[in-house]
TORKE-773353 format. One record per residue (C-alpha): residue number from 1; residue in three letters; x, y, z. Coordinates in Angstrom, 1 decimal. Example, Ala and Ser with C-alpha at 12.3 -4.5 7.8 and 13.67 -1.06 7.14 Angstrom:
// TORKE-773353
ATOM  num  residuo      xx      yy      zz
ATOM    1      ALA    12.3    -4.5     7.8
ATOM    2      SER    13.7    -1.1     7.1
//
This chain:
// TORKE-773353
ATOM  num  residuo      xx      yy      zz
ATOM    1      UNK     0.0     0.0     0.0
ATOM    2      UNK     1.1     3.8    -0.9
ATOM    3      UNK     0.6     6.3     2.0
ATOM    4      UNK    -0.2    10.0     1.4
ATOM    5      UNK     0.6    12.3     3.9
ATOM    6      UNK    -1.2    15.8     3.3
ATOM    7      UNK     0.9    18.4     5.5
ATOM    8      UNK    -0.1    22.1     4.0
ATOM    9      UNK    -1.3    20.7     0.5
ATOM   10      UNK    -5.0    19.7     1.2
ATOM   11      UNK    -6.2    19.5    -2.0
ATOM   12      UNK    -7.1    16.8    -4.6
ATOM   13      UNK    -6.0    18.8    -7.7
ATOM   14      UNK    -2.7    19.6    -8.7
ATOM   15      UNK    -1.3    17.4    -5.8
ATOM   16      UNK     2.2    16.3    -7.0
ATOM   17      UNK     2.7    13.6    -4.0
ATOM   18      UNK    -0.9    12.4    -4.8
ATOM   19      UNK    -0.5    12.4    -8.4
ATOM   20      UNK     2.5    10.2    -8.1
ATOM   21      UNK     0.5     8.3    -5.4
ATOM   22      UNK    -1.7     7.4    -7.8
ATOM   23      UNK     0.2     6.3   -10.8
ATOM   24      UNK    -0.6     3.0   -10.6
ATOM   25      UNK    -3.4     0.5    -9.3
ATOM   26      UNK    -1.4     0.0    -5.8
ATOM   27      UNK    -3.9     0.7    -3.0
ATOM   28      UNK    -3.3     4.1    -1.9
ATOM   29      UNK    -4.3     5.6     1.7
ATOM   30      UNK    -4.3     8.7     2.9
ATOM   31      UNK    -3.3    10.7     6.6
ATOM   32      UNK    -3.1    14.3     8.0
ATOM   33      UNK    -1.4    14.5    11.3
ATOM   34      UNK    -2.6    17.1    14.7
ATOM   35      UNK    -0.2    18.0    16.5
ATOM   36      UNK    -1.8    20.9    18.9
ATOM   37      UNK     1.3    21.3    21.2
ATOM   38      UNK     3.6    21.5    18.5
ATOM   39      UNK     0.8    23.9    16.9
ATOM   40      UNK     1.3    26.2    20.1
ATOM   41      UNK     5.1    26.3    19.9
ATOM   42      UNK     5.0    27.5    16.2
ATOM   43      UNK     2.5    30.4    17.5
ATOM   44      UNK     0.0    28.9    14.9
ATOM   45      UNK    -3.3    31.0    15.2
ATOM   46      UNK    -6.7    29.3    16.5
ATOM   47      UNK    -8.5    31.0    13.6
ATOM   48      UNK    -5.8    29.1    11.0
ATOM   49      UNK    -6.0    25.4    12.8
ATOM   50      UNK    -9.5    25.9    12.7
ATOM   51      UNK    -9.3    26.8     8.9
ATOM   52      UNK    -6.8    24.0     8.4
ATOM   53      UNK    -9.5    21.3    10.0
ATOM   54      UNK   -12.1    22.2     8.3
ATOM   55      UNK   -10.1    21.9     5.2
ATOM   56      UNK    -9.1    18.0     6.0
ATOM   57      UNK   -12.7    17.7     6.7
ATOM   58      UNK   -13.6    18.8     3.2
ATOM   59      UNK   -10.7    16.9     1.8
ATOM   60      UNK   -11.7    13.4     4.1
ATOM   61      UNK   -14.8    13.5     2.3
ATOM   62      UNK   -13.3    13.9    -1.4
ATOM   63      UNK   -10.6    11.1    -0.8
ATOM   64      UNK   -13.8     8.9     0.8
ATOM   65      UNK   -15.4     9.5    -2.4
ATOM   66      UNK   -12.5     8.5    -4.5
ATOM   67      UNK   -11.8     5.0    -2.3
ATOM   68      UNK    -9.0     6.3    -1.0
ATOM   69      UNK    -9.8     6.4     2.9
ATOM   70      UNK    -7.6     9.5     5.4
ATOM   71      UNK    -6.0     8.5     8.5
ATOM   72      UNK    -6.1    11.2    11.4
ATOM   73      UNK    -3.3    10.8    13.9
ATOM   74      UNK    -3.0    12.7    17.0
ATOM   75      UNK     0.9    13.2    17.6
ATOM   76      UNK     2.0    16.6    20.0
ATOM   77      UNK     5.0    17.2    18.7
ATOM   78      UNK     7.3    16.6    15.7
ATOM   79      UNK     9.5    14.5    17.5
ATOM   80      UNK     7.3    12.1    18.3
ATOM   81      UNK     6.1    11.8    14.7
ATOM   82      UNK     8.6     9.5    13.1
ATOM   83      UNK     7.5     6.0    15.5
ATOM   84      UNK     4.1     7.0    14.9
ATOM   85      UNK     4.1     7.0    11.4
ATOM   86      UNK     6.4     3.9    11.5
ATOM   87      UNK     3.8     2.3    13.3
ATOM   88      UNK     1.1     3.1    11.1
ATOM   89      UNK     3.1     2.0     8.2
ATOM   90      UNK     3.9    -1.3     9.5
ATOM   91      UNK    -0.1    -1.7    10.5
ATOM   92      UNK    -1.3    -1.0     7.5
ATOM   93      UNK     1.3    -2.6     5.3
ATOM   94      UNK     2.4     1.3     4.0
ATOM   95      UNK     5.6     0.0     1.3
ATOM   96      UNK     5.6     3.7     0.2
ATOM   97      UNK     5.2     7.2     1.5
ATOM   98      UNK     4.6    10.3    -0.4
ATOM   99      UNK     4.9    13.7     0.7
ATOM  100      UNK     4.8    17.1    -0.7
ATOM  101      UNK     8.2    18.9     0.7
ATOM  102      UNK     8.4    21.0     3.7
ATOM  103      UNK    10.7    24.0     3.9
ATOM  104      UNK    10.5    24.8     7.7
ATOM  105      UNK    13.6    24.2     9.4
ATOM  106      UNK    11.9    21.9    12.1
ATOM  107      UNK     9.8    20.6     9.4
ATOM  108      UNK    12.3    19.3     7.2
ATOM  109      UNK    14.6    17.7    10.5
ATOM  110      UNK    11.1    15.6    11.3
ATOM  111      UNK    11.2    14.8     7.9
ATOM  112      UNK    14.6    13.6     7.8
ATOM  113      UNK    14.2    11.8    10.6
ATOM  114      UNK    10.9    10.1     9.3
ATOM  115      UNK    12.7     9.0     6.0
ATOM  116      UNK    15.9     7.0     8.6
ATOM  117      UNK    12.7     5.6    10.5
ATOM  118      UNK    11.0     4.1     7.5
ATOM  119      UNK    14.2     2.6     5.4
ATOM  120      UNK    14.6     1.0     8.3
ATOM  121      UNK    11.5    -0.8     7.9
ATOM  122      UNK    11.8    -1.0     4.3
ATOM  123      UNK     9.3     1.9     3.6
ATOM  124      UNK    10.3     4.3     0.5
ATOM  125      UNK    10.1     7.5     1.0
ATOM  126      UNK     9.1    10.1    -1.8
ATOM  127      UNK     9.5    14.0    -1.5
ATOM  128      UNK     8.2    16.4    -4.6
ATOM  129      UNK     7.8    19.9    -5.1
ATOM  130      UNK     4.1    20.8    -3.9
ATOM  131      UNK     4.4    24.2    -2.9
ATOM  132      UNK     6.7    26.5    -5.6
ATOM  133      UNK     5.9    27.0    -8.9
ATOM  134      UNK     9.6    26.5    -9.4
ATOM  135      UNK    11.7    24.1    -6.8
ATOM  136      UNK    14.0    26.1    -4.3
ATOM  137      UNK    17.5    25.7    -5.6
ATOM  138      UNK    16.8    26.1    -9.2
ATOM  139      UNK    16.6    29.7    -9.6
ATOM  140      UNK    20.3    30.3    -8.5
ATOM  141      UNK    22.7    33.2    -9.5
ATOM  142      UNK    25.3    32.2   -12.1
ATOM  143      UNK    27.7    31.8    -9.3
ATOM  144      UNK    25.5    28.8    -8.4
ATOM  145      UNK    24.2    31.1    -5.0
ATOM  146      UNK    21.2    32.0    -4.0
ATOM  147      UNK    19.6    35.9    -5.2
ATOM  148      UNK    19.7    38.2    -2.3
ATOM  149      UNK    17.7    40.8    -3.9
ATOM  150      UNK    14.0    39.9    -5.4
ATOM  151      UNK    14.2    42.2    -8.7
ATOM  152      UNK    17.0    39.8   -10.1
ATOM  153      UNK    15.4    36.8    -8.7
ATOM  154      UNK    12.1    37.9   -10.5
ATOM  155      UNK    14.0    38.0   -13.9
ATOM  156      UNK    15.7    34.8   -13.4
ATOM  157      UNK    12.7    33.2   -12.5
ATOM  158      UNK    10.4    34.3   -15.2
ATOM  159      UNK    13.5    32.9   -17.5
ATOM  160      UNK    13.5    29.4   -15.8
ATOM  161      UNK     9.9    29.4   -16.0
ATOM  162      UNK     9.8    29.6   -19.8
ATOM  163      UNK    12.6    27.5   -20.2
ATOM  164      UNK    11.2    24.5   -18.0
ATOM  165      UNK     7.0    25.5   -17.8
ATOM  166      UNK     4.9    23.6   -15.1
ATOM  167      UNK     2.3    21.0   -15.7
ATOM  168      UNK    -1.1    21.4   -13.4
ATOM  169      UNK    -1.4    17.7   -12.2
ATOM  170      UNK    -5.6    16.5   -12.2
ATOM  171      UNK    -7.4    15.6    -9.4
ATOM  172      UNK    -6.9    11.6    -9.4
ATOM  173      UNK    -9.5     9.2   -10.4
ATOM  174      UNK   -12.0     7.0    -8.1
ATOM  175      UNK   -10.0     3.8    -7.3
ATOM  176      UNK   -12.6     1.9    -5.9
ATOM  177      UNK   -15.9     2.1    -3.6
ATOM  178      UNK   -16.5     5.2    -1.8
ATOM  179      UNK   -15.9     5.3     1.5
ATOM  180      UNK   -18.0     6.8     4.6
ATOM  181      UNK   -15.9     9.3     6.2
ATOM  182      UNK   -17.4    10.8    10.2
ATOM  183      UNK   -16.5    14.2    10.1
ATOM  184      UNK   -14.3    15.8    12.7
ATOM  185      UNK   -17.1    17.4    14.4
ATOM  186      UNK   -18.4    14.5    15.6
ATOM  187      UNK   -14.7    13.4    16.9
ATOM  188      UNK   -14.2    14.4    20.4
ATOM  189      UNK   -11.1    13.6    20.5
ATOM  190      UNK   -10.3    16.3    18.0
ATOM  191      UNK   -13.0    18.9    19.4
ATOM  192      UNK   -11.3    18.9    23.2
ATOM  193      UNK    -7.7    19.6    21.4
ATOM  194      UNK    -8.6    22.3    19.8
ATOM  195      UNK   -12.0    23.3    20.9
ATOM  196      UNK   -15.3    24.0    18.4
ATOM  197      UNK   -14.7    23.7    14.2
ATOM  198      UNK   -17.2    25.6    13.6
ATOM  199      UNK   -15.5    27.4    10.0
ATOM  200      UNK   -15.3    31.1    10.2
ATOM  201      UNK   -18.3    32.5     7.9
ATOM  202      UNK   -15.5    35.1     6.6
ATOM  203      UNK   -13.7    32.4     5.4
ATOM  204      UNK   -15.1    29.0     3.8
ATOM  205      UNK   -13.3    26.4     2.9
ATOM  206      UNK   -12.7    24.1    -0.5
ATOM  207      UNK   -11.1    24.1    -3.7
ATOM  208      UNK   -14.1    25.2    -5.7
ATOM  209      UNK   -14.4    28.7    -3.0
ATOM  210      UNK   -10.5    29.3    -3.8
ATOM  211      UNK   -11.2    28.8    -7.3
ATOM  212      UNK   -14.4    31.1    -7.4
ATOM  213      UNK   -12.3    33.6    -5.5
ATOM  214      UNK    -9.4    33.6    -8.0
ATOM  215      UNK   -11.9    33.7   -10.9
ATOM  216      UNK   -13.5    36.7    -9.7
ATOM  217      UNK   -10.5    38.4    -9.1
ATOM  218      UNK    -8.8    37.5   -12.3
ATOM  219      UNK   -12.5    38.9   -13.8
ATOM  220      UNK   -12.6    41.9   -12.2
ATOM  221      UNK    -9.6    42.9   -10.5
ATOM  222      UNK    -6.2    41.9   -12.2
ATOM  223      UNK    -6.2    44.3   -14.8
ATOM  224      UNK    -6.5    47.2   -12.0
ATOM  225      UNK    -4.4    45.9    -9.4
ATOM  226      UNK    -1.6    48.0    -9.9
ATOM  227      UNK    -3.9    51.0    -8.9
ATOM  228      UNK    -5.9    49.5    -6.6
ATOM  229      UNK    -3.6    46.7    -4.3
ATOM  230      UNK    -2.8    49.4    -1.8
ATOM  231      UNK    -6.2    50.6    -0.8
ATOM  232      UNK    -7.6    48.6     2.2
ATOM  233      UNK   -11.5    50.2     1.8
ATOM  234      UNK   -10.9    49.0    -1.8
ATOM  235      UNK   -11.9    45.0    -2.7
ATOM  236      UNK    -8.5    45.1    -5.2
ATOM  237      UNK    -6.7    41.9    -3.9
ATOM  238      UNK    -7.5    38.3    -4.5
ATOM  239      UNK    -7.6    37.8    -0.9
ATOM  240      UNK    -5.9    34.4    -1.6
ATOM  241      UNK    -3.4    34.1     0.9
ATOM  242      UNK    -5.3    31.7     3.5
ATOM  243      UNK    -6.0    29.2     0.7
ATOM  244      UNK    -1.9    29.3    -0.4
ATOM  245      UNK    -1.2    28.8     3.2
ATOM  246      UNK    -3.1    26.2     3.5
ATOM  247      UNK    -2.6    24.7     0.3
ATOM  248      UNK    -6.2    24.4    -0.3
ATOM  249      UNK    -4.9    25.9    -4.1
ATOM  250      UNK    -1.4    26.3    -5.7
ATOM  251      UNK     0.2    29.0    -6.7
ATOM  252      UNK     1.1    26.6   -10.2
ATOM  253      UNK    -2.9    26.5   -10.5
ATOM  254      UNK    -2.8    30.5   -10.1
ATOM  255      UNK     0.0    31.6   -12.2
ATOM  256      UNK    -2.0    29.1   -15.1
ATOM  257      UNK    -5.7    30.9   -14.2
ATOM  258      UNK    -4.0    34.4   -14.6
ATOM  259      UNK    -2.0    33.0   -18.1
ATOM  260      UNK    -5.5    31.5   -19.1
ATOM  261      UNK    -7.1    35.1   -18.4
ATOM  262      UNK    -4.7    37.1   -20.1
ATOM  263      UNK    -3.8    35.0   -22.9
ATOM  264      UNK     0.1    35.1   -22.0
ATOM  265      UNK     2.0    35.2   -18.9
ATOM  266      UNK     2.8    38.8   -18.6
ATOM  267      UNK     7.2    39.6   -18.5
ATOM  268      UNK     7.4    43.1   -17.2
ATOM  269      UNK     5.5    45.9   -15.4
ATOM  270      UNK     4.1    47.2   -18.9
ATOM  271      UNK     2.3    44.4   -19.2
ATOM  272      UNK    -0.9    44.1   -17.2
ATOM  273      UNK    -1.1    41.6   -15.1
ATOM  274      UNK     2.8    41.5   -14.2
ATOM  275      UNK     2.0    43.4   -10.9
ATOM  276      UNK     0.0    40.6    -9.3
ATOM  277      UNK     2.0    37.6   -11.0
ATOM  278      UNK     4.9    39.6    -9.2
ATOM  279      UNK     3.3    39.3    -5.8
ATOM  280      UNK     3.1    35.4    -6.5
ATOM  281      UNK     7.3    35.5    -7.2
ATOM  282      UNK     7.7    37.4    -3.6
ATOM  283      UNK     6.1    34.6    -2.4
ATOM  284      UNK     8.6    32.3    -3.9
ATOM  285      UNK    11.1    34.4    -3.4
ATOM  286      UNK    10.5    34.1     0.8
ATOM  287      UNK     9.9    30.3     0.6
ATOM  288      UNK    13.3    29.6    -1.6
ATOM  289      UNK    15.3    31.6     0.8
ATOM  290      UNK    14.0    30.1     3.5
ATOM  291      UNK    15.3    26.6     2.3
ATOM  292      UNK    18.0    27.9     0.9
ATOM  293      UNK    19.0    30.1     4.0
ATOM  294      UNK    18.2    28.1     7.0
ATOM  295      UNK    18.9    30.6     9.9
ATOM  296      UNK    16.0    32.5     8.7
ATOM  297      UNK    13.8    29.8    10.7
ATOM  298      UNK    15.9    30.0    14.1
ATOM  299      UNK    14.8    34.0    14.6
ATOM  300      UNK    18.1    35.3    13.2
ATOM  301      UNK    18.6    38.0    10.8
ATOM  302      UNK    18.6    37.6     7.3
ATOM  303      UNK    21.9    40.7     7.4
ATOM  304      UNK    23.7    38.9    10.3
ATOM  305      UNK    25.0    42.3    11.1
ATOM  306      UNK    21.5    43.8    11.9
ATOM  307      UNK    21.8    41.3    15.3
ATOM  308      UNK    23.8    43.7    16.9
ATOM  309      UNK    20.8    46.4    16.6
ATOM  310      UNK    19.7    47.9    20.2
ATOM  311      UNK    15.7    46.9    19.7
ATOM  312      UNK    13.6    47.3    22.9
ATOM  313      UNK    11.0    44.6    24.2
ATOM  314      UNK     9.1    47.3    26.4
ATOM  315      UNK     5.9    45.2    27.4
ATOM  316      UNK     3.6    48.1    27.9
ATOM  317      UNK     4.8    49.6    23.9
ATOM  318      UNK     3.9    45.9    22.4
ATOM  319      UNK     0.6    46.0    23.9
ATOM  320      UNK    -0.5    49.2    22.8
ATOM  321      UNK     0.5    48.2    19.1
ATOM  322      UNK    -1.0    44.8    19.8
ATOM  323      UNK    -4.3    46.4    20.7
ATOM  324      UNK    -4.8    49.5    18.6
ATOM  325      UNK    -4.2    51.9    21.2
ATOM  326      UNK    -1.0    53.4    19.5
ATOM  327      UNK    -2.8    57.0    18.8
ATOM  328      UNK    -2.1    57.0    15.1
ATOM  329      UNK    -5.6    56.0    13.5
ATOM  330      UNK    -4.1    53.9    10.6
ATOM  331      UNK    -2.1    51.9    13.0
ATOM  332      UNK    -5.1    51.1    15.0
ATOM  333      UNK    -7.2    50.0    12.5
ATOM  334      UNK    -4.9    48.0    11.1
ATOM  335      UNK    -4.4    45.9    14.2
ATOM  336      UNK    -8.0    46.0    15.5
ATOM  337      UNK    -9.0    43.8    12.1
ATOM  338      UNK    -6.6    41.6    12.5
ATOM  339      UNK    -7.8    41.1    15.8
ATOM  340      UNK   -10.9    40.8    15.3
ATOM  341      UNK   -10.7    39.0    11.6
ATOM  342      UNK    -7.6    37.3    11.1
ATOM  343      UNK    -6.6    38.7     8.5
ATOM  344      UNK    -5.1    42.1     7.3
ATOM  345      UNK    -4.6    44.1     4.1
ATOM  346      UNK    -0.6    43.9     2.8
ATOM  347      UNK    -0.3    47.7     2.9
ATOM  348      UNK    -1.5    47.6     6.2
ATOM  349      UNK     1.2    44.6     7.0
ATOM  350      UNK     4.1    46.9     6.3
ATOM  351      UNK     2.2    50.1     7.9
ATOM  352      UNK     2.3    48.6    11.5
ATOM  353      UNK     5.5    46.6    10.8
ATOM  354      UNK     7.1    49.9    10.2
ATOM  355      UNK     5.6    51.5    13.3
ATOM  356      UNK     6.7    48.6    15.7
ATOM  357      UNK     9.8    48.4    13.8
ATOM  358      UNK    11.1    52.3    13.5
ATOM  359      UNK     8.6    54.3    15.4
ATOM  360      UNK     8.4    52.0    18.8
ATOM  361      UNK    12.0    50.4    17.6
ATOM  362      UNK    10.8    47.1    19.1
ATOM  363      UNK    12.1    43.8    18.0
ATOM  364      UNK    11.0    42.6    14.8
ATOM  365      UNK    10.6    39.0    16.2
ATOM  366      UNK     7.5    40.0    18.7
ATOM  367      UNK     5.7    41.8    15.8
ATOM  368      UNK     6.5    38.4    13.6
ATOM  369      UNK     5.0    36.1    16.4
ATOM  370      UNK     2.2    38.3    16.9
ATOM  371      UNK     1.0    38.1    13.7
ATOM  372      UNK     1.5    34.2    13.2
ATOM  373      UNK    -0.8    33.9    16.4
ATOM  374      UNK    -3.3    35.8    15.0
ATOM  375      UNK    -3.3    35.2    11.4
ATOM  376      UNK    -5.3    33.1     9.5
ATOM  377      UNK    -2.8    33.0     6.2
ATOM  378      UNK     0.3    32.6     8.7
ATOM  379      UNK     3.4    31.5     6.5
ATOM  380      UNK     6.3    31.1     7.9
ATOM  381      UNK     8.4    32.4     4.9
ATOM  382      UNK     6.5    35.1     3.8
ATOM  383      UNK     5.8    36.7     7.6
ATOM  384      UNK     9.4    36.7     8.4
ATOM  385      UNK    10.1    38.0     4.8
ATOM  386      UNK     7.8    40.7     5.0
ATOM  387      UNK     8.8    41.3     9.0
ATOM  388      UNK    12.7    41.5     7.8
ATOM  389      UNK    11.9    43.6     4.6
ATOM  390      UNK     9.7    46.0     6.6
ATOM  391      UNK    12.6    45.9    10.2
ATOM  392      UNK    15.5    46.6     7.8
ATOM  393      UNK    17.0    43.6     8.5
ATOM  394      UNK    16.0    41.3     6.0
ATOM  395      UNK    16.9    41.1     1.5
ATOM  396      UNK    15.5    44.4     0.2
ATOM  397      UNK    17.6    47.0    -1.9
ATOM  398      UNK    16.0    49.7    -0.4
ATOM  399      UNK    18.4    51.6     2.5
ATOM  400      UNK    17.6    51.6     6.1
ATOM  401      UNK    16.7    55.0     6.4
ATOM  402      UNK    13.5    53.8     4.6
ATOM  403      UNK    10.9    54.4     7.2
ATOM  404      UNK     6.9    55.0     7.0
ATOM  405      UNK     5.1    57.7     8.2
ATOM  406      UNK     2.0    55.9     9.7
ATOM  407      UNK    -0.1    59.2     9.4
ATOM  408      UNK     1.1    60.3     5.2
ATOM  409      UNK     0.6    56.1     4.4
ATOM  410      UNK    -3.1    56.8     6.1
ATOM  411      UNK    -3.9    60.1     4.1
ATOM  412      UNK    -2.5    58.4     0.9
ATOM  413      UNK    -4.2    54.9     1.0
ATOM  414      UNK    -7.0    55.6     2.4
ATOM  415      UNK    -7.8    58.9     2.1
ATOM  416      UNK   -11.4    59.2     2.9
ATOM  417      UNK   -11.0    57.1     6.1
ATOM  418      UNK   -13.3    54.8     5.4
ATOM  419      UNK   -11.0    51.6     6.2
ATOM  420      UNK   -10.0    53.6     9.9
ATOM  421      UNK   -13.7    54.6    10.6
ATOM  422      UNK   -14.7    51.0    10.1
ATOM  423      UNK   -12.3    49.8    12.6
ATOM  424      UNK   -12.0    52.3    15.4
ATOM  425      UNK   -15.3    52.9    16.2
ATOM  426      UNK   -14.7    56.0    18.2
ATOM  427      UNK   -13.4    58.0    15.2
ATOM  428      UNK   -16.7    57.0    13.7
ATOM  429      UNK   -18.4    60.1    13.5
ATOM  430      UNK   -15.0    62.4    12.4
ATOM  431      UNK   -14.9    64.4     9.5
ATOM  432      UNK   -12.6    63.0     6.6
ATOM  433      UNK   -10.2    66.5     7.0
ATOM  434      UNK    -9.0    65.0    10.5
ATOM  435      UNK    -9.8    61.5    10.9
ATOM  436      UNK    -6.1    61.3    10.2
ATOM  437      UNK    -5.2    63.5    12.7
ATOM  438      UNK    -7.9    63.5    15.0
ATOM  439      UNK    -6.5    64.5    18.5
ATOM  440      UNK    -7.1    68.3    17.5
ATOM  441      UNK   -10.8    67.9    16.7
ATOM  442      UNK   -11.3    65.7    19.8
ATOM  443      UNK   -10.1    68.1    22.0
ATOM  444      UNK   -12.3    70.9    20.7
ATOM  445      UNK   -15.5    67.9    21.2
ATOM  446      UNK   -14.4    67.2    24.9
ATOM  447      UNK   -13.5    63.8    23.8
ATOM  448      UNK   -10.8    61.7    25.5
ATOM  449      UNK   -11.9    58.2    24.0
ATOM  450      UNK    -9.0    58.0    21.5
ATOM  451      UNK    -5.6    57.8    22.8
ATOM  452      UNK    -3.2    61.0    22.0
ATOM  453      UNK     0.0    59.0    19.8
ATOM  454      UNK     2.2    57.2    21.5
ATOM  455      UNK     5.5    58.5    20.2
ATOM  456      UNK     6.5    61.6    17.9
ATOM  457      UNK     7.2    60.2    14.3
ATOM  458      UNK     9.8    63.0    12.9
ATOM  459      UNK    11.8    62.2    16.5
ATOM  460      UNK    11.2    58.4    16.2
ATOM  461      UNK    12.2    57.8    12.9
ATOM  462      UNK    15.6    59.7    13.6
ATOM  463      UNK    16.4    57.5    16.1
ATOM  464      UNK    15.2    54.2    14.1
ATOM  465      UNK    18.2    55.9    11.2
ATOM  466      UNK    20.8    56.2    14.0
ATOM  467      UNK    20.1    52.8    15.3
ATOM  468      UNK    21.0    51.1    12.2
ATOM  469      UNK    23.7    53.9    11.1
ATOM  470      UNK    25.4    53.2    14.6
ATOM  471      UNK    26.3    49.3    12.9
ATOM  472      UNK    28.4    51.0    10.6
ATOM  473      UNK    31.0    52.4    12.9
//
C-alpha cells in the first residue's frame, strides 16, 4: 500500500505527491497529522487550525469518495512523529510514502528523521515539489548562490519558467468504492484539542471557493491591481493568501488561471497583469530563501549584522501596538482587524511593521510572532520576509533610512478614512479633513476616548536611522 501524507497541500488537484500516489493500481491511503502542542510552539493562530481542519474535513470526504480512505493521527509534537508513522506504516502494510516537501527548518529535520525511521523498515520514502511553482535551488545566481535581492530573482525566475514550464497535475480518479468518512465534528477527540470547528463565515473552505475567488478576481480585479492593491477600503486583492497557506490551491494553479485570463504570462511591469504575478514571485522568493538560508527559521537576521541592533522589548509599547491603542488611527485599524478577523490588508502589513519596527524600535521578532498567532494565512516564509523587509534587517535594496510615516501612508491609501472609521469605532463620527489627525478635533469635542500618539514620528524615525547607522561604525 502507498501512503499520502497531506501536510499544508490539502487538496485533490494539482497534488504532486498524490498524483505520483496514484500512478498505478497499488492501494493508496491517505493521513493528515494534529499536533496541537507543536501547533502552540510555532504560535500557529486558533483562527488558522480551525481553517486548516475544516479543510481536512472537506478533503476526508473527497478522498472517501474517491476509495482512498484519510487516516487522522493525534501526535503533539514533531519528535514524536517519526515511531508513529512507523507504526502506522507497519499496520497497514504502507511499502511507500509520499509527501509534498516541507521548507520549515523543524519541518524538514522531522522529515529527515521520518525517512531514517522508514528505510529501516523498508518503507520508501518520496518527496516532490508541492508548494513552488519553481523548486527552491533552481533559480540560482550564475555563481550557483542564492539571489539576495528579489528584482533579479524575478527575472531569473520568469527565465527558468519559460525554459522548463509547469504542468497542473488532475485531481486523481476513483479507485474503488467510496468510503464513509465521520467528520471531525463529531470526533471528540479532536474537538477537546482544539475546541469548536465551527469554520469562520468570513472564510469558507474548498477548492471550488478558492477557485471562485481567484476567478473573480482575475474577472474583475487583475487588470487594476496595480492601482488598486494598496487601498484597504478597496476589494483590489484576491484575498488568496489563506487558501496558499493552506494549500487548499497552488500558486502553479494560479499563475495558469492568470496566463488563461490574459492569454500570456505577462514579463514586465508594462504588461498588465505582471503586478500581481509579481506578488506570486515574492512569495517564492520568501519560501526559496528560507530553504536555501536556513537561519532564517531559528529567529536570526537575514543581514547577520542587523543582530547587533539595540531593539527594545518594552511590554507596555507591544501591547499598545497589539491592541490598537497606539494613537495613530491607521495603525489602529490596522491591528484592530486583525484582531478581530484574522486577517489584514498587505499595505496595512508593512504600515504597522514599520511603526513597531522604527517608530516603537521594538524587535522585529514579537511583531512576527504576533502576527503568526493571529493570522489566519500565517506563513512562515512570507511573515518573516515581509517582518525582515519591513525591520531593515531582511533582502531588500531599499536603504535603512527607509521608514513609513503611519499618518502620510493613512492620508495616501486611504484617504477618505473609510478603512480607519470601520475599525475604530470612536473616530466614527469624524470628519474626513481630520480622521487622520484626529487628536485636534477631539479636544475641541471634549473627547478623551481616543488615545493621544504614543510617540513623535519626525523624532522616532531619527532614532530608528541612528540605530541602524550606529552598525556601521
Amino acid at each position: 500500500m502507498k501512503l499520502v501524507w497531506f501536510r499544508n497541500d490539502l487538496r485533490l488537484a494539482d497534488n504532486p505527491a498524490l498524483r505520483h500516489a496514484c500512478a498505478d493500481d497499488e492501494p493508496v491511503a491517505a493521513l493528515f497529522i494534529i499536533s496541537p502542542t507543536q501547533w502552540r510552539q510555532h504560535k500557529m493562530a486558533p483562527i488558522r487550525q480551525r481553517f486548516m481542519l475544516a479543510q481536512v474535513d472537506v478533503l476526508g470526504r473527497e478522498l472517501a469518495a474517491l476509495g482512498i480512505p484519510l487516516h487522522l493521527l493525534r501526535v503533539e509534537t514533531f519528535a514524536e512523529v517519526p515511531a508513529a508513522l512507523a507504526d502506522l506504516c507497519r499496520e497497514q502494510g504502507v511499502t511507500q510514502l509520499y509527501a509534498n516537501q516541507a521548507i520549515e527548518i523543524d519541518e524538514q529535520r522531522r522529515d529527515h528523521a521520518v525517512s531514517a525511521a522508514l528505510v529501516e523498515q523498508g518503507v520508501g520514502c518520496h518527496w516532490l515539489n508541492g508548494c513552488c511553482v519553481l523548486p527552491p535551488g533552481r533559480v540560482l545566481t550564475g555563481s550557483g548562490e542564492m539571489f539576495k535581492v528579489f528584482t533579479p530573482f524575478s527575472r531569473a525566475w520568469l527565465k527558468a519558467l519559460d525554459e522548463e514550464g509547469f504542468v497542473i497535475h488532475r485531481a486523481p480518479a476513483p479507485r474503488g468504492e467510496p468510503l464513509p468518512w465521520q467528520p471531525l465534528v463529531e470526533r471528540a477527540w479532536v474537538d477537546e484539542t482544539l475546541g469548536e470547528l465551527t469554520a469562520d463565515p468570513r472564510w469558507p473552505v474548498g477548492q471550488a471557493e478558492a477557485l471562485r475567488r481567484l476567478n473573480i478576481f482575475l474577472e474583475q480585479a487583475v487588470l487594476d491591481y496595480g492601482e488598486t492593491r494598496d487601498f484597504p477600503a478597496i476589494a483590489g486583492t484576491s484575498v488568496l493568501s489563506p487558501y496558499l497557506a493552506a494549500g487548499i490551491i497552488s500558486p502553479r494553479q494560479c499563475v495558469a488561471a492568470l496566463q488563461q485570463r490574459l492569454g500570456y504570462r505577462p514579463q514586465s511591469k508594462a504588461q498588465p497583469g505582471f503586478v500581481w504575478l509579481n506578488e506570486l514571485i515574492w512569495r517564492e522568493f520568501y519560501r526559496h530563501l528560507l530553504v536555501l538560508i536556513p537561519t532564517l527559521s531559528m529567529n536570526r537576521p537575514f543581514k547577520p549584522e542587523t543582530a547587533a541592533l539595540p531593539w527594545s522589548w518594552d511590554p507596555d509599547a507591544f501591547a499598545a501596538w497589539c491592541e490598537g491603542r497606539t494613537g495613530y488611527p491607521i495603525v489602529d485599524a490596522a491591528m484592530r482587524c486583525l484582531n478581530a478577523t484574522g486577517w489584514m490588508h498587505n499595505r496595512l502589513r508593512m504600515i504597522v511593521a514599520s511603526f513597531l519596527t522604527k517608530d516603537l524600535h521594538i524587535h522585529w521578532r514579537l511583531g512576527e510572532d504576533y502576527f503568526m498567532s493571529r493570522l489566519i494565512d500565517g506563513d512562515l516564509a512570507a511573515n518573516n520576509g515581509g517582518w525582515q523587509w519591513a525591520a531593515g534587517t531582511g533582502a531588500d535594496a531599499a536603504p535603512y533610512f527607509r521608514v513609513f510615516n503611519p499618518t502620510t501612508q493613512g492620508q495616501r491609501f486611504d484617504p477618505q478614512g473609510e478603512f480607519i472609521r470601520t475599525w475604530v469605532t470612536e473616530l466614527a463620527d469624524i470628519p474626513a479633513a481630520y480622521v487622520h489627525q484626529p487628536h485636534d478635533w477631539l479636544r475641541l469635542k471634549g473627547r478623551q476616548d481616543y488615545p493621544a500618539p504614543m510617540v513623535d514620528h519626525a523624532v522616532a524615525r531619527v532614532r530608528a536611522i541612528e540605530m541602524f547607522r550606529s552598525l556601521e561604525k
